[in-house]
gemmi code that builds the backbone of each chain (N, CA, C; Angstrom):
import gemmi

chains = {
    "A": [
        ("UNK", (0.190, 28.051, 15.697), (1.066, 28.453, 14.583), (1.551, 27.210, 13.854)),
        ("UNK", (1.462, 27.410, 12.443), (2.137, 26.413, 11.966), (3.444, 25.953, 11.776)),
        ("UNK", (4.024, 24.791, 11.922), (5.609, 24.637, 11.639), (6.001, 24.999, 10.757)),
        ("UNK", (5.589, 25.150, 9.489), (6.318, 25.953, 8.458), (5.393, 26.883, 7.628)),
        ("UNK", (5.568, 28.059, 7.423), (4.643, 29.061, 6.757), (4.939, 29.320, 5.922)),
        ("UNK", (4.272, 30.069, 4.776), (4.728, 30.557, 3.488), (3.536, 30.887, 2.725)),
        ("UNK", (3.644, 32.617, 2.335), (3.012, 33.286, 1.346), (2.220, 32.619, 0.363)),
        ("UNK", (1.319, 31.988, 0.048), (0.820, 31.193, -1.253), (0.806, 31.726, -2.060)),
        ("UNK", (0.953, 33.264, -2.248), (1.302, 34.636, -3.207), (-0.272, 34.033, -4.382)),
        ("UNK", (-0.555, 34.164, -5.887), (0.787, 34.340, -6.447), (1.314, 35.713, -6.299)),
        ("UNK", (2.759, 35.266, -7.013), (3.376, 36.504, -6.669), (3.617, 36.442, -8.412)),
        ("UNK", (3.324, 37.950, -8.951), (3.168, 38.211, -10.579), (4.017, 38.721, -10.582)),
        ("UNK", (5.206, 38.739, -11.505), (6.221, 39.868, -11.642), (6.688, 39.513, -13.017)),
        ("UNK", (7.081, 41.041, -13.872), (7.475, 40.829, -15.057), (9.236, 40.704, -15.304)),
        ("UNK", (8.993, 40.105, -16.338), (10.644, 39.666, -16.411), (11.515, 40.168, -16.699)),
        ("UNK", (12.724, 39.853, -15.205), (13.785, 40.994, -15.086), (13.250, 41.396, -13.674)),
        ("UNK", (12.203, 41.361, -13.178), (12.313, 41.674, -12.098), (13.128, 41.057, -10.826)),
        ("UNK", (13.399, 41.457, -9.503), (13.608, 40.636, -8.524), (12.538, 40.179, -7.561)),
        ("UNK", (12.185, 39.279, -7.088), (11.374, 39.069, -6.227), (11.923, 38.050, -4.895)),
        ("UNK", (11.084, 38.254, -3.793), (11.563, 37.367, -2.656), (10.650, 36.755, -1.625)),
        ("UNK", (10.978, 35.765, -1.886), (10.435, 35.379, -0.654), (10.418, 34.643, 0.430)),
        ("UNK", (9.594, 35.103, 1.472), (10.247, 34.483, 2.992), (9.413, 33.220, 3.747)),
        ("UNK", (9.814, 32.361, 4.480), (9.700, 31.479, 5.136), (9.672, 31.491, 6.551)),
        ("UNK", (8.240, 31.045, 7.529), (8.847, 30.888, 8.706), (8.777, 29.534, 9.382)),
        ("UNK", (9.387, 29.577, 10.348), (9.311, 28.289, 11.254), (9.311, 28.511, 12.335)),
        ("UNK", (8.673, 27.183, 13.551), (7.898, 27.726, 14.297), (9.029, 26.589, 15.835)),
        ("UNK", (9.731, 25.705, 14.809), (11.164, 24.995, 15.996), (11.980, 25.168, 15.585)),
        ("UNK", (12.638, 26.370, 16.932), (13.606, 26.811, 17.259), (15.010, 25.924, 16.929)),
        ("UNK", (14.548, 24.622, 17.481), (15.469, 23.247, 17.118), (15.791, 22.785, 15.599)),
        ("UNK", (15.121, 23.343, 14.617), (15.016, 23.254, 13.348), (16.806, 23.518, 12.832)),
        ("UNK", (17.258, 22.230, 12.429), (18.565, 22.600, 11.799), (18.838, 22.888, 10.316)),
        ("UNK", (18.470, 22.022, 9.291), (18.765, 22.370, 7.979), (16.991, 22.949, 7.068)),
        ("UNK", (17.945, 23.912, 6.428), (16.755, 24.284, 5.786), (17.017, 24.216, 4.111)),
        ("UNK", (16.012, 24.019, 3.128), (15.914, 24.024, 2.053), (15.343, 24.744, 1.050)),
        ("UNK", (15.956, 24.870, 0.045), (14.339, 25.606, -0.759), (13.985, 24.668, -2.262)),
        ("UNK", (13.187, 23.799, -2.852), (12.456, 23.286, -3.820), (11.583, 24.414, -4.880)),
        ("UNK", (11.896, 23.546, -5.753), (10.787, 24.477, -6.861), (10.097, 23.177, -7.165)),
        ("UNK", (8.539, 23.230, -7.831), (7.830, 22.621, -7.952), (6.996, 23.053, -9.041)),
        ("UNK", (6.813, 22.266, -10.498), (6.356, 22.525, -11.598), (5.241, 21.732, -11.689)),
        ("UNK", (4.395, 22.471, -12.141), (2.632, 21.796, -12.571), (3.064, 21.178, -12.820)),
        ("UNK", (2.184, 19.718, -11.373), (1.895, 18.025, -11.797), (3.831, 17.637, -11.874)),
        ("UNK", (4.725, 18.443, -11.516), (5.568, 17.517, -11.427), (6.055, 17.524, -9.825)),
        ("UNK", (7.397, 16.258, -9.844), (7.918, 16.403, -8.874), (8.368, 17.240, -7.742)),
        ("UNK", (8.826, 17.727, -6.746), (9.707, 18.671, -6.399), (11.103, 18.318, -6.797)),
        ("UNK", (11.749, 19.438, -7.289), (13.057, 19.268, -7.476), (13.915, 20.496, -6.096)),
        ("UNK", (15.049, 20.097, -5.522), (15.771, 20.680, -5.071), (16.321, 21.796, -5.769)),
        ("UNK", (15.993, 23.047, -4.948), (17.067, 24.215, -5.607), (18.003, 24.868, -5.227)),
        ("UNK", (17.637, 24.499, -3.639), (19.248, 24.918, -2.895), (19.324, 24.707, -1.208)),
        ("UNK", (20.411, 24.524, -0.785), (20.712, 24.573, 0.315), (20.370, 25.877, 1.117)),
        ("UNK", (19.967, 25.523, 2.189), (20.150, 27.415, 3.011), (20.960, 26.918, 4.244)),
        ("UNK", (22.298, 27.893, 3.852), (23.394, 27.590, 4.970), (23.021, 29.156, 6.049)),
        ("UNK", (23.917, 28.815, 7.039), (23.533, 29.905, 8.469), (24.301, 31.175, 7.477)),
        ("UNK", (25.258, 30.889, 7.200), (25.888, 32.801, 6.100), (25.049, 32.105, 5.040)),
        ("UNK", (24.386, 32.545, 4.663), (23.822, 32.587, 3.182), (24.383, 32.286, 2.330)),
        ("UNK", (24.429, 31.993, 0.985), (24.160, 31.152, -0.128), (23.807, 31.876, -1.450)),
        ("UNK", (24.673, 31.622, -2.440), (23.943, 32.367, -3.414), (24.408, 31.334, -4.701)),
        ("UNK", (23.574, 31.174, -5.847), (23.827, 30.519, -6.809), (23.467, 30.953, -7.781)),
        ("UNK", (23.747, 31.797, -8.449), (23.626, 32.294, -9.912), (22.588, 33.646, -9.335)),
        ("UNK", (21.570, 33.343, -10.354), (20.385, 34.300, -9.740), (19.791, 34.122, -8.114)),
        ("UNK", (19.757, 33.111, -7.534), (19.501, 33.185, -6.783), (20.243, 33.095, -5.387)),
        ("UNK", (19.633, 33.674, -4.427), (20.004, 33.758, -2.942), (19.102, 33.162, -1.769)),
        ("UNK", (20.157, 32.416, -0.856), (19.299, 31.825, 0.347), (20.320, 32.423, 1.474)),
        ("UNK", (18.529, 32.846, 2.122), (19.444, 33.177, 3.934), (18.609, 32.782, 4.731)),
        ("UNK", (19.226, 32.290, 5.897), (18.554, 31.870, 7.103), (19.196, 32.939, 8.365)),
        ("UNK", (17.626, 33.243, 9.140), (17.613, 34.060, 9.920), (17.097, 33.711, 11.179)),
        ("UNK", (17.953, 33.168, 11.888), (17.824, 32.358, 12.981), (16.952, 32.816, 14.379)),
        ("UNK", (17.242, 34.192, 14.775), (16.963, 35.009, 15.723), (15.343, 35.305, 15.584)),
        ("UNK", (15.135, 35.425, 14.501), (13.900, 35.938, 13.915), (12.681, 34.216, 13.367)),
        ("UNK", (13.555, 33.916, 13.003), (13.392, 31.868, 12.586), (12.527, 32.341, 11.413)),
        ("UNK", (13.434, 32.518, 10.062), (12.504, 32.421, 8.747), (13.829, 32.419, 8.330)),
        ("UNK", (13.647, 31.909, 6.400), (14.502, 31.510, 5.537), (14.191, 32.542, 4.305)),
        ("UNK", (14.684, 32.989, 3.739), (14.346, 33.355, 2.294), (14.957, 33.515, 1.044)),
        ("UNK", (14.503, 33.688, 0.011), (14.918, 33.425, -0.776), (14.831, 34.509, -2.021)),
        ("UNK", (15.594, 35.008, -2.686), (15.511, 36.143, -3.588), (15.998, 35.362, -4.896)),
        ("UNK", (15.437, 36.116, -6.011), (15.795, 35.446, -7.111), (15.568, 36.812, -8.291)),
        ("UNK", (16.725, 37.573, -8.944), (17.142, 38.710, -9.314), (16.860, 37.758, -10.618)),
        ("UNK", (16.853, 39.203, -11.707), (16.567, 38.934, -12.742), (15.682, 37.868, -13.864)),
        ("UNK", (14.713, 37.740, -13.136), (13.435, 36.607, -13.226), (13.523, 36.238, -14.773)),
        ("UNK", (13.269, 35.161, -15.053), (12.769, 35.068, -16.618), (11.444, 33.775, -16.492)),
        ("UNK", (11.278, 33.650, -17.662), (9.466, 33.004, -17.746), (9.694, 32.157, -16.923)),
        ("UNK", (10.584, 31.047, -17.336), (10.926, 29.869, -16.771), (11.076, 29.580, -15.282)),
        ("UNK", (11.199, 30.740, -14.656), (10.839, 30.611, -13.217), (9.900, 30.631, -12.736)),
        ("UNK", (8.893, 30.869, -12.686), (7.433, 30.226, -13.137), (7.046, 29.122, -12.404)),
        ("UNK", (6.617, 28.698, -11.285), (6.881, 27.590, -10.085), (6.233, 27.705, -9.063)),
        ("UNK", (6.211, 26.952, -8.374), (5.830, 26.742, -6.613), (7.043, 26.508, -5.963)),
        ("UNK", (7.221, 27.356, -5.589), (8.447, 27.034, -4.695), (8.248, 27.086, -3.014)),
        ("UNK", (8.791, 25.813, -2.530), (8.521, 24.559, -1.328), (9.754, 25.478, -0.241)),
        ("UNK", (9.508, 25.857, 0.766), (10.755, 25.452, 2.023), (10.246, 24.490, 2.336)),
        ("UNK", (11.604, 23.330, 3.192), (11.693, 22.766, 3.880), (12.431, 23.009, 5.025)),
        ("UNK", (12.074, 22.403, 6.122), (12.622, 22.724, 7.182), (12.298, 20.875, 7.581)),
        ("UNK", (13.773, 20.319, 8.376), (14.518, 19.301, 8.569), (14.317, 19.398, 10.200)),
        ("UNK", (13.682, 18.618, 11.088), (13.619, 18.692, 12.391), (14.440, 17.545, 12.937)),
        ("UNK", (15.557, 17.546, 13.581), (16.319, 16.215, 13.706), (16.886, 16.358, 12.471)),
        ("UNK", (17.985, 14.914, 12.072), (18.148, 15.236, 10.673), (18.168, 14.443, 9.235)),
        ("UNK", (16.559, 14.190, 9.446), (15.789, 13.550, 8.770), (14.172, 13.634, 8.261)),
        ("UNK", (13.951, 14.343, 9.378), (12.645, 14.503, 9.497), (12.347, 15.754, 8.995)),
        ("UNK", (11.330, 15.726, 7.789), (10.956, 17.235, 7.210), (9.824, 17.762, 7.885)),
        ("UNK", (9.219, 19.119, 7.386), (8.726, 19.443, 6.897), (8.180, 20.559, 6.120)),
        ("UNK", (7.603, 20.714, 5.057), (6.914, 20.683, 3.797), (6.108, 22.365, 4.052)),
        ("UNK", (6.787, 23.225, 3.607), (5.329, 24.627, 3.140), (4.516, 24.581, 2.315)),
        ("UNK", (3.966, 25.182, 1.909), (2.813, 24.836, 1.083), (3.319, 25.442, -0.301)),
        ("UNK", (4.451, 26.369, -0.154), (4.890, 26.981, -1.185), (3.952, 27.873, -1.768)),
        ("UNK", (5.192, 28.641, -2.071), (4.759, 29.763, -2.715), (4.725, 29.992, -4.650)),
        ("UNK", (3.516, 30.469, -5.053), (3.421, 30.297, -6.602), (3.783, 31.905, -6.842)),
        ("UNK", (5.073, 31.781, -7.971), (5.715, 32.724, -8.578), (4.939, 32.634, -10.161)),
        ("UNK", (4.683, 33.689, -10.742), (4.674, 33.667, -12.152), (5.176, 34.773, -12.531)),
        ("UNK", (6.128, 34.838, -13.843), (7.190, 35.745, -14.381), (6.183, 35.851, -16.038)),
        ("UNK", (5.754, 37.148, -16.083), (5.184, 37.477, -17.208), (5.954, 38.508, -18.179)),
        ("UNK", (5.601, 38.049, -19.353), (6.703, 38.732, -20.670), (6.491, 40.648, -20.190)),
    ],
    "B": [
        ("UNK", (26.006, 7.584, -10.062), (24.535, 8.578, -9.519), (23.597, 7.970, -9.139)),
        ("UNK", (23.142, 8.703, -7.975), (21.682, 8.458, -7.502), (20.515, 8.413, -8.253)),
        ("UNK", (19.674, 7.788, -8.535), (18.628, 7.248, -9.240), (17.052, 6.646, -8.261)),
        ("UNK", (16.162, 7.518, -8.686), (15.296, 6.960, -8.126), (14.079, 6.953, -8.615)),
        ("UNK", (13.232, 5.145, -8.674), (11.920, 5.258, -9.593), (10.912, 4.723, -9.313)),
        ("UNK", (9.454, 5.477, -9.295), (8.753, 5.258, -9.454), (7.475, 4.965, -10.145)),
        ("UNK", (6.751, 3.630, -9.803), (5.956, 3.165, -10.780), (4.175, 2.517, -9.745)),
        ("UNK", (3.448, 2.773, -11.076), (3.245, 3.431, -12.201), (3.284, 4.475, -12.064)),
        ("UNK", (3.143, 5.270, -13.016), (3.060, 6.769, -13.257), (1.072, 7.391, -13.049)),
        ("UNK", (0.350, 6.688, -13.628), (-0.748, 7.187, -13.439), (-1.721, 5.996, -12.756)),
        ("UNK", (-2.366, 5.757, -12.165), (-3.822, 4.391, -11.977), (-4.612, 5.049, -11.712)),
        ("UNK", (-5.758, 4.437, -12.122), (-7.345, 4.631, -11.795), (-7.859, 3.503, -11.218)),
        ("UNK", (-8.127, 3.515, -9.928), (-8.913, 2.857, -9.091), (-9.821, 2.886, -8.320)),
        ("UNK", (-11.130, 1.689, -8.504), (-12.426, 2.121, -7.951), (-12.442, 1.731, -6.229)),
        ("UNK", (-13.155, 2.227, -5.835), (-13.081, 2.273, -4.408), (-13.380, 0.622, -3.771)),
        ("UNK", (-12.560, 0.650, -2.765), (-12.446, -0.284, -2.135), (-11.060, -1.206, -3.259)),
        ("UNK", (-10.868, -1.070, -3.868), (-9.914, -2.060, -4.426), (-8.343, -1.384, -3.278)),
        ("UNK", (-7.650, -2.343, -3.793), (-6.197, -2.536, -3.056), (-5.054, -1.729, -4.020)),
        ("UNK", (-4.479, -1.155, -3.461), (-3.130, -0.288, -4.060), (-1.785, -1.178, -3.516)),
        ("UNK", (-1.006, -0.755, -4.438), (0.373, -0.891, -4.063), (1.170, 0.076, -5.222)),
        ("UNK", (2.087, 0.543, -4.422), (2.893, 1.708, -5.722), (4.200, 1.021, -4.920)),
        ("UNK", (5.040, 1.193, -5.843), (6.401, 1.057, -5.664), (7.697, 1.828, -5.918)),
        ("UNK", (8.561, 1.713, -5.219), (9.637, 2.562, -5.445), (10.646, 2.507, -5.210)),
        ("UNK", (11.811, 2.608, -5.614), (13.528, 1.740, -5.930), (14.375, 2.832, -6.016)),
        ("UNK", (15.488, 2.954, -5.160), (16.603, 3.879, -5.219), (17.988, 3.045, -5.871)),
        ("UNK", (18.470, 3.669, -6.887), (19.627, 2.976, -7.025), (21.211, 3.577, -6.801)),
        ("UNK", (21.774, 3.069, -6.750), (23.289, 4.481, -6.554), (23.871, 4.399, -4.915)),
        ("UNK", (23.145, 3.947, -3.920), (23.324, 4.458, -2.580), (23.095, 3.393, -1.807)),
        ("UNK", (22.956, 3.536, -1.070), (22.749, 2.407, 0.377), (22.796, 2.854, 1.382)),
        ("UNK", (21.680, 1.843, 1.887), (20.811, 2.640, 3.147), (20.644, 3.997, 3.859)),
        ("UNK", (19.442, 4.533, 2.329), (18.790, 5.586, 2.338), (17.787, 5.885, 3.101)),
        ("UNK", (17.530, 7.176, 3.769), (16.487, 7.108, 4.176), (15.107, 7.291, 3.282)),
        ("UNK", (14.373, 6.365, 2.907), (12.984, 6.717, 2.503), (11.559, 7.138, 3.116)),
        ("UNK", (11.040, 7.992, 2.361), (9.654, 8.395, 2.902), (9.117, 8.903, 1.911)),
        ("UNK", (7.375, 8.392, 1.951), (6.311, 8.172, 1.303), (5.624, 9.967, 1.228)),
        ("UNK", (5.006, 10.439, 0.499), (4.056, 11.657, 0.276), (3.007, 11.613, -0.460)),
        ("UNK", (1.936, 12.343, 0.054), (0.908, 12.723, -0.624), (0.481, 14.216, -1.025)),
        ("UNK", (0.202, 14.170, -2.347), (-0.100, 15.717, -2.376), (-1.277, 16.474, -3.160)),
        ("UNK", (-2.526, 16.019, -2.397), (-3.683, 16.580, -3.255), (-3.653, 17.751, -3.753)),
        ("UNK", (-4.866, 17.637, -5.082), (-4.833, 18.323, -5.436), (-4.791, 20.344, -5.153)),
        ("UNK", (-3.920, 20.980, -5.350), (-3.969, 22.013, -5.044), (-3.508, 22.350, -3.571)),
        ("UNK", (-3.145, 21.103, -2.528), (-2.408, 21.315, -1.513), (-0.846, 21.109, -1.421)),
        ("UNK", (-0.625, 21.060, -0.407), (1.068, 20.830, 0.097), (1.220, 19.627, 0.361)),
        ("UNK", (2.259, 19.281, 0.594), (3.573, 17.767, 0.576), (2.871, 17.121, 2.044)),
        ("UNK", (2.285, 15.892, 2.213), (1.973, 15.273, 3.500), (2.937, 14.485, 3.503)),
        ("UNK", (3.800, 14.570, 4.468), (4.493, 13.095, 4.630), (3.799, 11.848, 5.373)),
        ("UNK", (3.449, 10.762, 4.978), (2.733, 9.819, 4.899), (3.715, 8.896, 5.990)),
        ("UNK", (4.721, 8.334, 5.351), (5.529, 7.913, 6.270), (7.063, 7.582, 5.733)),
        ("UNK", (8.084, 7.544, 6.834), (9.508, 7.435, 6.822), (10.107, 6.282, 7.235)),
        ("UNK", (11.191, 5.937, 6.737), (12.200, 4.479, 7.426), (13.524, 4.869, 7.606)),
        ("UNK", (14.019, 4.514, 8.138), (15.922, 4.656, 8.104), (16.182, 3.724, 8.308)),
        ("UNK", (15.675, 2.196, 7.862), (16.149, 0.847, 7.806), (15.439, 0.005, 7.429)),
        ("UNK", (15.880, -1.358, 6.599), (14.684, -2.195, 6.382), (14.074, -2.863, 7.797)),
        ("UNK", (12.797, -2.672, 7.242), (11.596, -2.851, 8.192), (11.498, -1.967, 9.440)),
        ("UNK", (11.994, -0.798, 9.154), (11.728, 0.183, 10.311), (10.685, 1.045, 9.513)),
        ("UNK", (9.412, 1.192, 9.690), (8.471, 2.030, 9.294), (8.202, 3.126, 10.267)),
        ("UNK", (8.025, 4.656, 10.329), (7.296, 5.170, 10.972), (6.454, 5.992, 10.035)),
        ("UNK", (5.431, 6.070, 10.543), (3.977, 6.226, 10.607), (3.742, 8.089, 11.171)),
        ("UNK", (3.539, 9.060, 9.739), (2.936, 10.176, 10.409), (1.806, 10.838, 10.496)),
        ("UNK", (0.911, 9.886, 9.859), (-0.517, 10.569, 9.548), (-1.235, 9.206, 9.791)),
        ("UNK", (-2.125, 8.682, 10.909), (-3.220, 7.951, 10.914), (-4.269, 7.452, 10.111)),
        ("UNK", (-4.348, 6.452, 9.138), (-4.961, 6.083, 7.531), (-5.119, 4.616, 7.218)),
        ("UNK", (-5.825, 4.704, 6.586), (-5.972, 3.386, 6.119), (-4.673, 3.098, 5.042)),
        ("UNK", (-3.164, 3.404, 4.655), (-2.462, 2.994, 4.190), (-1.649, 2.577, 5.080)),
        ("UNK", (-0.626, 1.994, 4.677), (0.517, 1.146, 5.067), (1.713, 0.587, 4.136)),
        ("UNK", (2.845, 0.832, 5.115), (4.243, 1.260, 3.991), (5.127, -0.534, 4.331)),
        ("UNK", (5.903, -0.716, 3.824), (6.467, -1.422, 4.092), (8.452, -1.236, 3.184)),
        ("UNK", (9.108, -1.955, 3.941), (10.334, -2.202, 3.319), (10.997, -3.168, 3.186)),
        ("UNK", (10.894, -3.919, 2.017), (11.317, -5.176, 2.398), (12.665, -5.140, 2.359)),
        ("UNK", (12.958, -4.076, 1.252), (14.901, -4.512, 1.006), (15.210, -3.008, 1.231)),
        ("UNK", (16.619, -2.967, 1.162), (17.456, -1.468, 1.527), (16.983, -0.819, 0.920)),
        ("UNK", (16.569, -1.016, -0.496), (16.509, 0.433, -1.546), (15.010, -0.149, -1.981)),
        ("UNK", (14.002, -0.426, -1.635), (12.782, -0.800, -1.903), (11.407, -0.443, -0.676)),
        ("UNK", (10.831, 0.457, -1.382), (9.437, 1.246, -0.574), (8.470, 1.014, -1.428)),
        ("UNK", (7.350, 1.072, -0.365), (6.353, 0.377, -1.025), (5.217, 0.379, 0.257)),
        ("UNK", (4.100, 1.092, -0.973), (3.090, 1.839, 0.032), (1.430, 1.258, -0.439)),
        ("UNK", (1.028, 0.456, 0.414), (-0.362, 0.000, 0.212), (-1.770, 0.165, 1.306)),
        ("UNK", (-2.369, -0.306, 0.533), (-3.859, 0.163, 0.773), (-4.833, -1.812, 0.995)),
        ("UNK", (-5.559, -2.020, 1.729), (-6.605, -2.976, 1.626), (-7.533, -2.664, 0.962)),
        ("UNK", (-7.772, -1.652, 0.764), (-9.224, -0.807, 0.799), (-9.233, 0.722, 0.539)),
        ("UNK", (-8.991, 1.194, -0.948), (-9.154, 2.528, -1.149), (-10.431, 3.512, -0.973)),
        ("UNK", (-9.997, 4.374, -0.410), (-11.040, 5.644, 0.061), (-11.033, 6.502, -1.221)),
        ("UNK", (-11.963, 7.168, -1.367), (-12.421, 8.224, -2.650), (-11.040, 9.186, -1.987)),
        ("UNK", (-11.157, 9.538, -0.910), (-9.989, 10.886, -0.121), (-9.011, 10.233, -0.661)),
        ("UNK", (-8.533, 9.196, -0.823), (-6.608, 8.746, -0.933), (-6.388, 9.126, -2.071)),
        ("UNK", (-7.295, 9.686, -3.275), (-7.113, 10.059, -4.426), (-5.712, 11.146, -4.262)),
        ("UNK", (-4.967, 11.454, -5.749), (-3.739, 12.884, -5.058), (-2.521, 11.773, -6.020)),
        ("UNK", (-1.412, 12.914, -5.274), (-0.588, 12.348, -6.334), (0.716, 12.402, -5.226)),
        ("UNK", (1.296, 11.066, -5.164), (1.796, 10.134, -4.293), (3.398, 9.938, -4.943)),
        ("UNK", (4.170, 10.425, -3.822), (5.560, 10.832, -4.242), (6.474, 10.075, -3.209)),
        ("UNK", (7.353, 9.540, -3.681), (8.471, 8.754, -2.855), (9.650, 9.414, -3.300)),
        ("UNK", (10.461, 9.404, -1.778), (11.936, 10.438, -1.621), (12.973, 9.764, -1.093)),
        ("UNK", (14.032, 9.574, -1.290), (15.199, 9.177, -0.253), (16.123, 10.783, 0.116)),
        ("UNK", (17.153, 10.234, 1.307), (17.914, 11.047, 1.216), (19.243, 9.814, 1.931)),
        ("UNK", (20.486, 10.722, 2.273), (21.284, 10.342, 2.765), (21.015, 9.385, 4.161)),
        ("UNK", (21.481, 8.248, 4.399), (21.404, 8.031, 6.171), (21.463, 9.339, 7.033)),
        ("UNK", (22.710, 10.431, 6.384), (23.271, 11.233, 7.400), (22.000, 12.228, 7.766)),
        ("UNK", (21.475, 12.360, 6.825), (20.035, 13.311, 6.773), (20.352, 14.505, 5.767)),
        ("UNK", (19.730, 15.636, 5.093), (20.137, 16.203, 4.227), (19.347, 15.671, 3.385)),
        ("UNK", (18.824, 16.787, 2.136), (18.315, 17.129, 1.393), (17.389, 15.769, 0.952)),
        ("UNK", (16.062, 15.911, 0.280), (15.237, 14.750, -0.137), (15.394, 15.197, -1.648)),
        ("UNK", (15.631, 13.563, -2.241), (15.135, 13.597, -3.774), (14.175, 12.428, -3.899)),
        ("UNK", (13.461, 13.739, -4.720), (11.981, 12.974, -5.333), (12.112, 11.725, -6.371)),
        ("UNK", (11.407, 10.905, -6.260), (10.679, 10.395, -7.678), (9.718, 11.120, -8.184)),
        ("UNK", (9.697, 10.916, -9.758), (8.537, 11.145, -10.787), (6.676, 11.191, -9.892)),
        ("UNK", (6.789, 10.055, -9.265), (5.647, 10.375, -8.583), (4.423, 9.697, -9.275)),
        ("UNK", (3.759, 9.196, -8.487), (2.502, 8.607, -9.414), (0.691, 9.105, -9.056)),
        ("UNK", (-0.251, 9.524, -9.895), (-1.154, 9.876, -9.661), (-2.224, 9.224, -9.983)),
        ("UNK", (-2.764, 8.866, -8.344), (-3.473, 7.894, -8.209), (-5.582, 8.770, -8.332)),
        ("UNK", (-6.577, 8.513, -9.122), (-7.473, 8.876, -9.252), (-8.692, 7.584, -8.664)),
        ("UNK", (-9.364, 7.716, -7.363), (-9.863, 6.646, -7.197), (-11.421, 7.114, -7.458)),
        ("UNK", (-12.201, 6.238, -8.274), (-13.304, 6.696, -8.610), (-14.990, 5.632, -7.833)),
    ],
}
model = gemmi.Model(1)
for chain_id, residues in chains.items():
    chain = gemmi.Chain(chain_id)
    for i, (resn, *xyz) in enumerate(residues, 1):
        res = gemmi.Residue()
        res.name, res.seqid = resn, gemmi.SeqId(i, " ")
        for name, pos in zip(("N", "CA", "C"), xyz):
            atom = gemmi.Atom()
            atom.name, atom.element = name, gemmi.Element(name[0])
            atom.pos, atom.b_iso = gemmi.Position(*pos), 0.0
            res.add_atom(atom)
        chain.add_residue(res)
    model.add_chain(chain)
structure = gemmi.Structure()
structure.add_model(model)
structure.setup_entities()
C-alpha cells in the first residue's frame, strides 16, 4: 500500500456544484496533514491546514479521520477557477512529507 | 514576509553536462529546506531535505547532490546529467518547528 493515496479523478463537475475528495494514509504515526492546489506547470501553493475537528475556509472544508486514516476535502459551490490538481500531504515526524499524486478537478461552465 | 526564490526558471541541457539550480529563502531563519522533482505528468519526489547548514539528507538514490552552504541557501547539482533528470525541479522551506512547505516558482529543467 502506498503512503499516501488519492483519486487521480479527473473529477468533471459543473459550476456550482460540490465535490469531494478523499485521501488516504497508510502511518498511523502520521501527524499533520495538508491540502495544496496545483496549477498547470506551476508551483504548489498551500490551501489549507487539516486540523483533528475540521476546518473550514470559505468554500472549502478539511477533515481528518483518524480511525479510518484519510483526510478530505469538500469544496461547495465550485467555480471555473477551481480547476487544479489538488496535492495531500501527509507530514511523518514533523518535517518530513509526503506528496499524493493529487487529484485533477475541472469545473465546467 | 517569507520569500522564496528560485533560479533559473527554465534550462536546456545536453546530456552529460553539469547542473546547478539554486535557491534562497528570505524572511526566516533556519528553515527547513528540501529539494523536488516532478516529471512530467507525475507527483512531487522529494529528492532531498536539511534542517541545518550542511546537514543533507538524501531520499532517493541518483546521480544528484544537494548541498547547503548558508542558512537560507539550497542548492542542488549534478556532475553528469541523465536524459531521466529531465522534469521540473522545485525547492520548499518550512518552519524549523515543522509545518506546512512553501514552494518556489520552480525551474524546468529539459535535458536533451
Amino acid at each position: 500500500r502506498k503512503e499516501v493515496e488519492q483519486d487521480p479523478g479527473p473529477f468533471n463537475v459543473p459550476e456550482g456544484a460540490t465535490v469531494a475528495f478523499n485521501c488516504t494514509y497508510s502511518n498511523s504515526a502520521s501527524q499533520s496533514f495538508f491540502w495544496y492546489r496545483q496549477d498547470c506547470r506551476k508551483e504548489p501553493k498551500l490551501l489549507m491546514s487539516v486540523y483533528s475537528s475540521g476546518n473550514e475556509d470559505g468554500r472549502f472544508t478539511a477533515q481528518l479521520n483518524r480511525a479510518s486514516q484519510y483526510i478530505s476535502l469538500l469544496i461547495r459551490d465550485s467555480k471555473l477557477s477551481d480547476s487544479a490538481t489538488y496535492l495531500c500531504v501527509v507530514l511523518r515526524g514533523s518535517y518530513i512529507p509526503t506528496f499524493g499524486r493529487g487529484t485533477s478537478l475541472i469545473v465546467h461552465p | 514576509s517569507q520569500t522564496i526564490h528560485q533560479w533559473p526558471a527554465t534550462l536546456v541541457q545536453p546530456v552529460g553536462s553539469p547542473l546547478s539550480l539554486e535557491c534562497t529563502v528570505e524572511g526566516t531563519s533556519n528553515p527547513n529546506l528540501y529539494w523536488y522533482r516532478q516529471a512530467a505528468g507525475r507527483g512531487l519526489q522529494l529528492l532531498f531535505y536539511s534542517v541545518g547548514i550542511g546537514q543533507i539528507s538524501s531520499e532517493v538514490p541518483q546521480n544528484l547532490s544537494a548541498s547547503r552552504p548558508q542558512d537560507r541557501q539550497f542548492i542542488l547539482s549534478s556532475k553528469k546529467l541523465l536524459l531521466s533528470d529531465s522534469g521540473f525541479y522545485l525547492c520548499a522551506w518550512s518552519e524549523s518547528s515543522g509545518g506546512p512547505q512553501y514552494f518556489g516558482p520552480g525551474t524546468r529543467l529539459t535535458v536533451t
